[in-house]
C-alpha positions as CSV (number, residue, x, y, z in Angstrom):
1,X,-64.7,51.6,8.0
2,X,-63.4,48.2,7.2
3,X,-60.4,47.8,4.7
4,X,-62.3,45.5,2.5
5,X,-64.9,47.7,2.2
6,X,-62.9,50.8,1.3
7,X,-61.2,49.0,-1.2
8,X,-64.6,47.5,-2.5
9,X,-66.0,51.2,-2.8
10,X,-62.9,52.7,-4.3
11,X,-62.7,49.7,-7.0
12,X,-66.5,50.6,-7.6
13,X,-65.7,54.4,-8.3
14,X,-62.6,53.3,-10.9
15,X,-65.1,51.5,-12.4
16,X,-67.5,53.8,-12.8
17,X,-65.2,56.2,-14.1
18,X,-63.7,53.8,-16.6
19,X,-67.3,53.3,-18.3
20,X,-68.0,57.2,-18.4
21,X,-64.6,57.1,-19.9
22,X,-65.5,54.6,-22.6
23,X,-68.8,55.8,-23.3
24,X,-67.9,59.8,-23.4
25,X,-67.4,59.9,-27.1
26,X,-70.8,58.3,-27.9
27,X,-72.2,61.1,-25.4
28,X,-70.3,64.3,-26.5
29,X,-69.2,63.3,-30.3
30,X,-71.7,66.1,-31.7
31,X,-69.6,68.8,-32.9
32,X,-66.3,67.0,-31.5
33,X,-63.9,65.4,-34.3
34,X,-63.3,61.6,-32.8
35,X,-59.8,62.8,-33.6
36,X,-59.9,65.0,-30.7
37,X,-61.7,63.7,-28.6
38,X,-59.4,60.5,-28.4
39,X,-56.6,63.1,-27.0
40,X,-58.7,63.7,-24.1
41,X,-59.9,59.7,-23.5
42,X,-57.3,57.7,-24.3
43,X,-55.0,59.6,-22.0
44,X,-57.4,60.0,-18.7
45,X,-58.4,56.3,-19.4
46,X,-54.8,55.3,-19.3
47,X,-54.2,57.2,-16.4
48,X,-57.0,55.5,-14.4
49,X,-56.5,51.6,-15.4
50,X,-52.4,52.6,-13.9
51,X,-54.5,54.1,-11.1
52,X,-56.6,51.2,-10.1
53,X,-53.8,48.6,-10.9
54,X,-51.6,50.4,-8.2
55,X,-54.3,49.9,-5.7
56,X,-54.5,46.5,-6.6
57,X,-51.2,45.9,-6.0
58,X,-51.5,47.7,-3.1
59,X,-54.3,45.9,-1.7
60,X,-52.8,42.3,-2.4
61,X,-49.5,43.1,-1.2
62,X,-50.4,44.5,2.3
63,X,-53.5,41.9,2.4
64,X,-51.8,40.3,5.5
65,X,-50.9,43.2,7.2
66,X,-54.6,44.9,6.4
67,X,-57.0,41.7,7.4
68,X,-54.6,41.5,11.0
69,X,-55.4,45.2,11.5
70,X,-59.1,44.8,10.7
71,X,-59.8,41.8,12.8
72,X,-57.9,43.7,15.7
73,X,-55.4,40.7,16.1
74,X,-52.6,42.6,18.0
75,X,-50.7,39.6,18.7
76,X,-50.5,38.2,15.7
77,X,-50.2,41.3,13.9
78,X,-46.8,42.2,16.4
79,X,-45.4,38.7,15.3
80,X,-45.9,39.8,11.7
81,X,-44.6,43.2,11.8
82,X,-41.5,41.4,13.7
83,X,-40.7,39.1,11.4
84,X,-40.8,41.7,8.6
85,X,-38.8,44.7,10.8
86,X,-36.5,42.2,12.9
87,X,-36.1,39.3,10.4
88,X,-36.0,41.0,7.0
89,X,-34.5,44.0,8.6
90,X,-37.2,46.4,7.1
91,X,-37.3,49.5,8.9
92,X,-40.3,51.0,7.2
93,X,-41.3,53.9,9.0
94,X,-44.8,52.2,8.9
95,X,-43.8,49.0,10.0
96,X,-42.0,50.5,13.2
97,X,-45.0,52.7,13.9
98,X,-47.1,50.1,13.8
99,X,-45.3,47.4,15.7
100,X,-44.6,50.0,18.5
101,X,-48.4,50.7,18.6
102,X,-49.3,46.8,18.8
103,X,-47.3,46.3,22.0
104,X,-48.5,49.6,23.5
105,X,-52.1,48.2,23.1
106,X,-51.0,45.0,25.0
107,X,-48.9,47.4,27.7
108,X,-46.1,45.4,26.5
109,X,-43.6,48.3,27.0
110,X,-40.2,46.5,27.6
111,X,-40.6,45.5,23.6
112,X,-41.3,48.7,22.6
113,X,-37.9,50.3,24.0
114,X,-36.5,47.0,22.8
115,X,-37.5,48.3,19.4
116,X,-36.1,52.1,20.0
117,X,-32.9,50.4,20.5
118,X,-33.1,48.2,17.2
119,X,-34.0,51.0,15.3
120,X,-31.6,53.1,17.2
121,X,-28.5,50.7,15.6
122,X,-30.6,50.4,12.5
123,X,-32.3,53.5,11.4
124,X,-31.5,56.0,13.8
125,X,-33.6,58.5,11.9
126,X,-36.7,56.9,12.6
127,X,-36.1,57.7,16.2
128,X,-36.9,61.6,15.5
129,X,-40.4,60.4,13.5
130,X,-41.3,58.9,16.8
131,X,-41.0,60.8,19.6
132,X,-44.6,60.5,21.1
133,X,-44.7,57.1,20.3
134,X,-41.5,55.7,22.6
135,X,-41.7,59.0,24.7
136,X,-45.4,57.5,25.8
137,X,-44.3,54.4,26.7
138,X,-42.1,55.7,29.0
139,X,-45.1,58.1,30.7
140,X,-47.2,54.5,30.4
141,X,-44.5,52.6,31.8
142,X,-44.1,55.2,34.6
143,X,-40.6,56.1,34.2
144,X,-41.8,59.6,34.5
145,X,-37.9,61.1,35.2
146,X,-36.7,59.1,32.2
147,X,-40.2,60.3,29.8
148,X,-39.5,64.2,30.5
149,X,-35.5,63.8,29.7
150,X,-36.3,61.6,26.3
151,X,-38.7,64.1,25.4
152,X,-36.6,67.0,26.4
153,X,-33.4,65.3,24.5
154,X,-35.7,65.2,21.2
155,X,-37.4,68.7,21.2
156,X,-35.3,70.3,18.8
157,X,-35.7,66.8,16.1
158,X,-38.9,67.9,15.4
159,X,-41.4,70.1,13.5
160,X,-44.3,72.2,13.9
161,X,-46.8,71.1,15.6
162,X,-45.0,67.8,16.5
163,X,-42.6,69.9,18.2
164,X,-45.5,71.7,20.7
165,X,-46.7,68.0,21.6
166,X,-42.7,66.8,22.2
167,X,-42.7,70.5,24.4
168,X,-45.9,69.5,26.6
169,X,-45.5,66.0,27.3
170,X,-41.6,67.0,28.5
171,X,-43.7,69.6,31.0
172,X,-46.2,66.9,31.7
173,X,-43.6,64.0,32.5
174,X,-42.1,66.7,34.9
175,X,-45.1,67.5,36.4
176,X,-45.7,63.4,37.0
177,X,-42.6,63.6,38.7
178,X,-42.9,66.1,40.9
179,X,-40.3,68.5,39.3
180,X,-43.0,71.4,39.2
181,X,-39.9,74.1,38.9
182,X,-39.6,72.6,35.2
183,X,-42.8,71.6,34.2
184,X,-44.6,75.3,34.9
185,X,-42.4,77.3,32.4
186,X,-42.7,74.6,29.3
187,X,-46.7,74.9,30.2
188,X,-47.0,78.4,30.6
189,X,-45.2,79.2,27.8
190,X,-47.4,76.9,25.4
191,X,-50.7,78.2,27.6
192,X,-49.9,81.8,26.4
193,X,-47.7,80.9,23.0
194,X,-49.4,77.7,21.0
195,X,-51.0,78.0,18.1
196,X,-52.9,74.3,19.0
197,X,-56.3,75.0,21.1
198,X,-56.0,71.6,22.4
199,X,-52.3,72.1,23.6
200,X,-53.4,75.3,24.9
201,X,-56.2,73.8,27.0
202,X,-54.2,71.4,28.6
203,X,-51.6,73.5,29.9
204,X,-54.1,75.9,30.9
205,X,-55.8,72.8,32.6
206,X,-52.6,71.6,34.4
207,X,-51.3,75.1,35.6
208,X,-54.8,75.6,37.3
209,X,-55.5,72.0,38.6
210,X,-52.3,70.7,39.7
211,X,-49.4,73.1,39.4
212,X,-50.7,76.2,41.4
213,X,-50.8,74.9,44.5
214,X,-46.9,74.1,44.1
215,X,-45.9,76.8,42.6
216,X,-44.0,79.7,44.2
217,X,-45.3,82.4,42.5
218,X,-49.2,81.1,42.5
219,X,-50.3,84.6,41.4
220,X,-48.9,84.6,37.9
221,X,-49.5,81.0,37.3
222,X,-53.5,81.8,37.9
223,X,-52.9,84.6,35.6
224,X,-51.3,82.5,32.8
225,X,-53.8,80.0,32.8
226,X,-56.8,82.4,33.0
227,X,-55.1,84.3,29.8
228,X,-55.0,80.3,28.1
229,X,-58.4,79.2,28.9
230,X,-59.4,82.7,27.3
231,X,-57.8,81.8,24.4
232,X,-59.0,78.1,24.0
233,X,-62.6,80.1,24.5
234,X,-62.0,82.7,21.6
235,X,-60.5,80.4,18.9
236,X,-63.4,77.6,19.8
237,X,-66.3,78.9,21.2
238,X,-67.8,76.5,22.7
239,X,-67.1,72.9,24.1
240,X,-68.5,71.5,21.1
241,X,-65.7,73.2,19.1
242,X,-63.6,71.8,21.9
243,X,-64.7,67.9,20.7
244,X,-64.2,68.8,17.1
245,X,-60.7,69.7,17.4
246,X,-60.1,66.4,19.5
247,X,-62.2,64.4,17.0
248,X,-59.5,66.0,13.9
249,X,-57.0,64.4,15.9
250,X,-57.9,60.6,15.3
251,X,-56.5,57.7,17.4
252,X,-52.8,59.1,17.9
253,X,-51.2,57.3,20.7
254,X,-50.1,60.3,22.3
255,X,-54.1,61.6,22.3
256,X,-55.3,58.3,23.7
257,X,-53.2,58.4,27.0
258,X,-54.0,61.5,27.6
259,X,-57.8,61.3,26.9
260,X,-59.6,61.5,30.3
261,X,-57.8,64.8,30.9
262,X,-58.9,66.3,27.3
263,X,-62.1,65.2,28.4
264,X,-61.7,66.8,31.9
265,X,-59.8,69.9,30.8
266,X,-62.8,70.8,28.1
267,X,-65.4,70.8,30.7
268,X,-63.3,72.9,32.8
269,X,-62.4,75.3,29.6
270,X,-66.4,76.0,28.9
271,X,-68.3,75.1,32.2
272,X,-66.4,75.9,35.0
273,X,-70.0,76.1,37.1
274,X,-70.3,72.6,36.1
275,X,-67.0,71.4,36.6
276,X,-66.7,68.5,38.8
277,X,-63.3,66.5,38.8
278,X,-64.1,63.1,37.7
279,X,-60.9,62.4,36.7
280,X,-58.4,61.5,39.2
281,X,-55.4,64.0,39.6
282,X,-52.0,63.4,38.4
283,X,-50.3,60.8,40.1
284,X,-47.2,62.9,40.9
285,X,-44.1,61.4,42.6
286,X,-42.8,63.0,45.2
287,X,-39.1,62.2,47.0
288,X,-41.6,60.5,50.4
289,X,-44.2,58.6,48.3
290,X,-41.5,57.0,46.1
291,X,-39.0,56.3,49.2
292,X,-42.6,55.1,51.0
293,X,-43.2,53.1,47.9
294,X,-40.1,51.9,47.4
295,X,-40.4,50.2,51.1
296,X,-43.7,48.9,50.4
297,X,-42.7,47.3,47.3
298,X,-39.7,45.2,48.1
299,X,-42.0,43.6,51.0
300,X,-44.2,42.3,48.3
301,X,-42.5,42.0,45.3
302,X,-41.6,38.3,45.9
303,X,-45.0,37.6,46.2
304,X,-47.2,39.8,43.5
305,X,-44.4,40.2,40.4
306,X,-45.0,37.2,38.5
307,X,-49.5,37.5,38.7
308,X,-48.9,41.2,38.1
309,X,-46.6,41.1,35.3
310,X,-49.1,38.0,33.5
311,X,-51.9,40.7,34.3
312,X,-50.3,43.5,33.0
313,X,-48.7,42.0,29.6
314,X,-52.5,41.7,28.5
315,X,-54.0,44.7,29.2
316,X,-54.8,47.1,26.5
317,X,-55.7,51.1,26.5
318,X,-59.1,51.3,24.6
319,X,-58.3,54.2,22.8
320,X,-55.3,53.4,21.4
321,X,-55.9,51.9,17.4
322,X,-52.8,52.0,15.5
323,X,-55.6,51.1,12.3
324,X,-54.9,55.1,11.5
325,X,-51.8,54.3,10.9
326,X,-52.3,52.9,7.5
């Protein structure tokens, strides 16, 4: 829904209420002493004029920030967030969130750790309230190594469920780089311990698909991701149940990188018949491929950085709409 639009309706409902307000004493005065009735009015109508002036204020305040996030301006809306995080110094939890998603749309990842760092020196605490946000950049940015020891460094910062998603991107980041000795145990133990179905699933997903073949006891890997798809089957039933859950969890960043494999794992969860792998595996480093691409790089990295980097500043992940946010 568009801002303007929310606002318009809630404005509508105030009103609304307001003229019940005003009118309830014409409407229930029989048998009712005006005396007491105005004890009940007077203090519920007082309480909503304060209610709609604080949206109001609201509203007119963040007007800039709101019509940038509507028209889906991430540029602009970046410079604005910088001028009020790096110029003012405003280290609004909001304001950091959503400058961090804004260069993630545009796969602008060098300013997002350039704003870790800021808000490092600034406002360290803000670090710990996002994890998934500047731990993804480093799985989009494809520091793999450096995403699964950030995530692993923050685990124990964070809370509930918060925590489980810090736990499985740390087993996913070592899966990605071909560290399969650490990344089966963190996803075996949320395949047969999380409370999340969606968690579940995926590390159900990963031990089958992509960590069995490596493993060195292939067995009991099988076993532990039969035992979590069982689970994932019980608590949702079907895959419809399966999209429901993913549908609760909105636009989070650390959901939209991740998408084509919730999509892939669900199918695999409820219709293993049907399952066909349409999404390609995990690109997982291995010491040869990045020695091979290493080689292969430095031969053309005189002549593709610059196009590539132009290319690559502008292009956005679909998915991700830091709009939620607010």
């Amino acid at each position: 829904m568009k801002f303007k639009y929310l606002i318009i309706a809630f404005g509508a409902l105030i009103i609304i209420i307001l003229l019940v307000t005003v009118f309830l004493p014409w409407v229930f005065s029989k048998g009712i002493e005006a005396a007491d009735l105005k004890y009940i009015t007077i203090p519920l109508f007082s309480f909503i004029v304060l209610l709609l002036i604080g949206v109001s204020i609201f509203f007119f305040l963040n007007y800039r920030l709101l019509s940038l996030l509507e028209r889906e301006d991430w540029p602009a809306l970046a410079y604005y967030l910088e001028q009020k995080v790096f110029g003012k110094r405003q280290y609004k939890p909001r304001y950091v969130k959503l400058l961090a998603s804004s260069y993630l749309i545009m796969s602008d990842f060098s300013s997002v750790l350039k704003l870790e760092s800021k808000v490092q020196s600034a406002k360290p605490a803000l670090i710990k309230k996002n994890v998934l946000v500047f731990g993804s950049t480093r799985v989009l940015n494809g520091n793999h190594g450096d995403a699964a020891a950030f995530f692993r460094a923050n685990i124990n910062k964070c809370k509930g469920k918060e925590k489980e998603w810090v736990r499985w991107f740390s087993g996913f980041s070592h899966l990605l780089s071909g560290t399969f000795a650490l990344a089966e145990p963190e996803l075996s133990s949320l395949a047969v311990s999380s409370n999340d179905a969606i968690i579940t699933g995926l590390s159900s997903y990963f031990l089958f698909h992509s960590i069995e073949k490596y493993s060195i006891k292939p067995a009991e890997c099988r076993t532990v991701s039969q035992n979590g798809r069982d689970r994932v089957m019980r608590a949702l039933g079907d895959i419809n149940g399966w999209n429901n859950e993913v549908s609760k969890m909105g636009t989070d960043i650390h959901v939209a990188i991740i998408k084509k494999y919730i999509d892939s794992a669900g199918v695999w969860l409820f219709d293993p018949d049907a399952f066909v792998e349409k999404v390609p595996e995990p690109v997982i480093e291995t010491q040869e491929r990045r020695s091979g691409d290493r080689r292969k790089g430095d031969r053309r990295a005189s002549t593709r950085y610059s196009e590539d980097r132009r290319k690559s500043d502008r292009r956005s992940p679909s998915d991700i709409n830091p709009k939620d946010e607010i």
